[in-house]
DOROPA-969836 format. One line per field, with one value per residue (C-alpha): x, y, z; residue number from 1. Coordinates in steps of 0.2 Angstrom, whole numbers. Layout:
// DOROPA-969836
east	(X|...)
north	(Y|...)
up	(Z|...)
bagu	(NUM|...)
END
This chain:
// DOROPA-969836
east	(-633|-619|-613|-595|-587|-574|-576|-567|-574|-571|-583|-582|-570|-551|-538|-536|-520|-509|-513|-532|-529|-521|-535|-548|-541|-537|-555|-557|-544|-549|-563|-579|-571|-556|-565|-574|-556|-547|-563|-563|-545|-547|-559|-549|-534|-545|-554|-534|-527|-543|-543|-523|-526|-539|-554|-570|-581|-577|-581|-577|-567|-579|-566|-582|-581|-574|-578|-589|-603|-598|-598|-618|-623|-620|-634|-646|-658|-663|-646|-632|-613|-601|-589|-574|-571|-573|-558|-542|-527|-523|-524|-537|-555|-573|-575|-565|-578|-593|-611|-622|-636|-654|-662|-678|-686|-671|-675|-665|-672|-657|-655|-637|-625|-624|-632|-620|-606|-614|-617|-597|-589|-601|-593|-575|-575|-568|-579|-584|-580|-594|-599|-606|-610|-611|-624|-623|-641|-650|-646|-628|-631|-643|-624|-617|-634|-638|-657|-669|-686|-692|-681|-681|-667|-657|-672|-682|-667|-666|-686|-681|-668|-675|-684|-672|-660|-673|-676|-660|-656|-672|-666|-648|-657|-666|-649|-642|-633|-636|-625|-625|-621|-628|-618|-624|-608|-617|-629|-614|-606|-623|-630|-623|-634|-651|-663|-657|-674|-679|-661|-667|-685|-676|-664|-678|-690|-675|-671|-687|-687|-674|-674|-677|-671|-652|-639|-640|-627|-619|-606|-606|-590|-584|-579|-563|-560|-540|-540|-549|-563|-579|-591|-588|-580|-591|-604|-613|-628|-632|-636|-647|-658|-647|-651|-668|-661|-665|-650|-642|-623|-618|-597|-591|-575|-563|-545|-539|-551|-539|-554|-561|-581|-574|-588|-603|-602|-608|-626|-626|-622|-635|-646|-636|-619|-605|-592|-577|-563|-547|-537|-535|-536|-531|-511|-497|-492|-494|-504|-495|-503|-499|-507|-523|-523|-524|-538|-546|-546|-548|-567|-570|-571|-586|-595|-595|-588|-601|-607|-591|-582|-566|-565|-553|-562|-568|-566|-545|-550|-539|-525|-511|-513|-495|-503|-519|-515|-504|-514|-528|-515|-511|-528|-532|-518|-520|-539|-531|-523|-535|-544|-533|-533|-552|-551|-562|-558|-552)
north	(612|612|629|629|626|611|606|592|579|557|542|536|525|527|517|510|516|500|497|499|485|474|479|473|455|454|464|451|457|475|482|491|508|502|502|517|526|515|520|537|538|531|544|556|551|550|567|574|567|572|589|593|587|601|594|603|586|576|559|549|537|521|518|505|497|481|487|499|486|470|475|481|463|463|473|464|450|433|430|417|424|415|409|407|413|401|403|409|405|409|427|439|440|442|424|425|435|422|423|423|409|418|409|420|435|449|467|477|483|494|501|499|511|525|538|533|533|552|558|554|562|580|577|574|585|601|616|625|607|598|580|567|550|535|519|504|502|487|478|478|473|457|449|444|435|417|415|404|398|414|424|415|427|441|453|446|447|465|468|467|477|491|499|493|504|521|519|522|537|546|542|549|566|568|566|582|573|585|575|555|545|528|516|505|499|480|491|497|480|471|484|475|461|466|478|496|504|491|497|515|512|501|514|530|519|519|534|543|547|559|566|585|585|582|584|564|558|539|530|520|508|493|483|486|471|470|484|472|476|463|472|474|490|501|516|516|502|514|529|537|527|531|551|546|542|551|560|575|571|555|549|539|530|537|537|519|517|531|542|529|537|557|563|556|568|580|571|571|587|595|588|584|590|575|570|564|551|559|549|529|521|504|511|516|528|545|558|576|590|592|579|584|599|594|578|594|603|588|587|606|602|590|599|617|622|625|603|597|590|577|562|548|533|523|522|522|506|497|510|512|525|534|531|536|553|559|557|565|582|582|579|594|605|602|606|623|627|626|635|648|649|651|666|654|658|642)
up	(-500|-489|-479|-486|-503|-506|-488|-479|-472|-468|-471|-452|-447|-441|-436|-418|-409|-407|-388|-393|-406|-390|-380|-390|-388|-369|-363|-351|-343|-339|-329|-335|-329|-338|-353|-357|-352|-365|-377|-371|-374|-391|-398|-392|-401|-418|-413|-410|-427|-436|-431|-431|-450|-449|-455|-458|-454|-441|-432|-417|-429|-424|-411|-402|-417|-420|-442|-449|-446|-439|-419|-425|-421|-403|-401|-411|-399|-409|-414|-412|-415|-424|-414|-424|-442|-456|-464|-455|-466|-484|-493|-482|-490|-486|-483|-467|-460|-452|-453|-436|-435|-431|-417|-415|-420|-425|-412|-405|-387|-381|-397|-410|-398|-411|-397|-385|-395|-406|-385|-380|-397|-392|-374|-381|-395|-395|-402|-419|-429|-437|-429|-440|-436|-446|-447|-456|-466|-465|-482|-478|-461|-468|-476|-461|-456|-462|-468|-457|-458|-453|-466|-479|-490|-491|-492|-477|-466|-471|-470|-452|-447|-459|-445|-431|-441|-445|-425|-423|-436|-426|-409|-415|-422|-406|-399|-406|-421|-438|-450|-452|-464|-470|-475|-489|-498|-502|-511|-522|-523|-529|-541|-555|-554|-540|-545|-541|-539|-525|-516|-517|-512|-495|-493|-492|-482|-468|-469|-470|-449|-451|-470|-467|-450|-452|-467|-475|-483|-491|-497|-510|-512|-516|-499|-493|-479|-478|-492|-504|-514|-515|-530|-548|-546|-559|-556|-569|-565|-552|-562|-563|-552|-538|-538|-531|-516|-501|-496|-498|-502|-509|-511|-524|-521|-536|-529|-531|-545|-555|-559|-570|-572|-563|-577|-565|-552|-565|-564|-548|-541|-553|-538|-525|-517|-520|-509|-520|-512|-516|-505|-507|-492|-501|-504|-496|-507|-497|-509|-508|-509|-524|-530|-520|-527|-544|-540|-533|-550|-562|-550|-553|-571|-568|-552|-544|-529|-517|-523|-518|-503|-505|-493|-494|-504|-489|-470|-463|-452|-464|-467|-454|-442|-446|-466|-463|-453|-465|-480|-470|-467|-486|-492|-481|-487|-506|-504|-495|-511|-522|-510|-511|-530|-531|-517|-506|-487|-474)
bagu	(1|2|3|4|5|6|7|8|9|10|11|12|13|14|15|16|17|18|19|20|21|22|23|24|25|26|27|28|29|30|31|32|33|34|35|36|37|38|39|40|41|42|43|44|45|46|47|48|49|50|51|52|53|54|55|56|57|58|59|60|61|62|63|64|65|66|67|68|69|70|71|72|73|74|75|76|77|78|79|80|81|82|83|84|85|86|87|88|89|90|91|92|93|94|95|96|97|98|99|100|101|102|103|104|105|106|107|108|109|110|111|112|113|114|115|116|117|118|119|120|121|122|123|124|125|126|127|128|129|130|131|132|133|134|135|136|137|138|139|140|141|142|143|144|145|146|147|148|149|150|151|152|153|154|155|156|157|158|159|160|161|162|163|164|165|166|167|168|169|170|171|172|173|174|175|176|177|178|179|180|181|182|183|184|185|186|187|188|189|190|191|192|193|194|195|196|197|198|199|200|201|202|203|204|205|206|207|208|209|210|211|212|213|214|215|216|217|218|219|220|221|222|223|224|225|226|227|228|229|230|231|232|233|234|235|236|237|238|239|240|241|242|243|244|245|246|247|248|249|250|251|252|253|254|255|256|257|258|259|260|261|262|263|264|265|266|267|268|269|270|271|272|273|274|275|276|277|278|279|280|281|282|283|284|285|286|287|288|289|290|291|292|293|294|295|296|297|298|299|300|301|302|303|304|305|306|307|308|309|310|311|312|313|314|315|316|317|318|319|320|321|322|323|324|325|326|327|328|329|330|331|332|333|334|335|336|337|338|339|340|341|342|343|344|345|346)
END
């Protein structure tokens, strides 16, 4: 169980400040001492607006990050990147994301960058807030990649990053990292029609480094690439086998699904704490208070206290940043209120 009642906390990613989003497109143009200032300066900023909103969890806003996952495949050896997306006009959708061709055998000798980037946000970060760090796991990783010879499917390709990716949850815990979150959002998206029981049995095989040794946690969503969603957007061919899996907290995106299935974190804090999206990351509609506080007390009718925490529905990569920071300071203040009501201390 968590150390604090209806705590605060983010899935991962954050917006880039605008002249990050320039930079990332002209890199060429700056020196390697010029980027990790820009980077460090990035971080920063997400660290600042994350903790003005005053945030009990926070994270270094993925600010290496190209997306939660995508940049992941430069690290990864026996790989050919696409060049060029493979659809680049029209309505914004998955399909404008490319594949990479595998040349050779998939490994990762340097590792997926996570340590670096947990051992910057412990450098950056000021003190008495929680860090937490967040890794793609290795089905959702396998999308992007295009079967070969070698990897015939879907499952092979993930077969092989599986221990690429628990390397790297063990090298992050032996970095000092005591919360992560593994991200496995093609899980949610593909519940509907593969066989649940063989996601939970990948999932705790890459996981089982670090269960015991840090506070586990992951989300479970339904794609937001340009604020669109890519999975039948529905919980319920997940439960119960998803209680098996090996974590301590898991959040359900339930903003921009209007609460559709709120009576679900019943069953799952009876065994584990729950992290519920209160925020949707997908409008601009700017949640108040208010209307935090009462999300917050439509959950306590479902879940006790001390098993809930309130996130937004997914990463802010895709929100504005003027957006995403003020929803995260009302999130934060309708949480307070309720707070308040029960005679819990902030």
């Amino acid at each position: 169980m968590k150390d604090q009642p209806l705590r605060s906390t983010v899935i991962g990613s954050y917006p880039f400040p605008s002249w990050m989003e320039f930079a990332v497109h002209h890199l060429d143009q700056f020196g390697s001492h010029d980027r990790d200032e820009l980077i460090d300066d990035a971080v920063r900023i997400a660290i600042a607006d994350q903790t003005d909103a005053g945030l009990d969890v926070i994270t270094d806003g993925e600010q290496t990050r190209l997306d939660f996952n995508l940049s992941f495949y430069g690290f990864l050896e026996g790989i050919e990147l696409e060049s060029a997306s493979p659809r680049r006009f029209g309505p914004p959708a998955h399909d404008q994301r490319g594949k990479h061709r595998v040349t050779e055998s998939i490994t990762a000798s340097q590792g997926l960058g996570t340590v670096r980037d947990f051992q910057r946000l412990k450098r950056v970060a000021p003190p008495n807030v929680v860090l937490k760090a967040s890794v793609p796991g290795p089905y959702t990783l396998s999308g992007r990649l295009l079967p070969n010879s070698q990897y015939p499917d879907r499952w092979a390709l993930t077969e092989a990053l599986l221990p690429l990716v628990r390397t790297e949850l063990a090298a992050l815990v032996a970095a000092g990292c005591q919360e992560i979150t593994v991200d496995e959002p093609s899980m949610s998206c593909y519940a509907h029609k593969e066989n649940p029981q063989r996601f939970v049995d990948i999932f705790n095989r890459t996981v089982e480094s670090v269960v015991g040794r840090c506070r586990l946690s992951t989300h479970l969503c339904f794609g937001n690439y340009k604020a669109r969603a890519v999975g039948l957007r529905h919980y319920a061919p997940m439960f119960p086998v998803f209680l098996e899996l090996a974590v301590d907290e898991i959040h359900l995106e339930m903003s921009s699904r209007e609460f559709s299935e709120i009576e679900m974190i019943r069953e799952i804090a009876q065994r584990k704490d729950v992290a519920v999206g209160i925020v949707d990351v997908k409008s601009y509609y700017i949640e108040t208070p208010h209307d935090i506080a009462q999300r917050v007390r439509t959950c306590l009718k479902h879940a006790p206290a001390d098993r809930l925490a309130f996130a937004p529905d997914c990463g802010l990569s895709q929100t504005a940043r003027w957006a995403a920071r003020q929803k995260l300071k009302n999130m934060v203040e309708g949480i307070r209120i309720v707070k308040k009501e029960l005679g819990i201390r902030t």
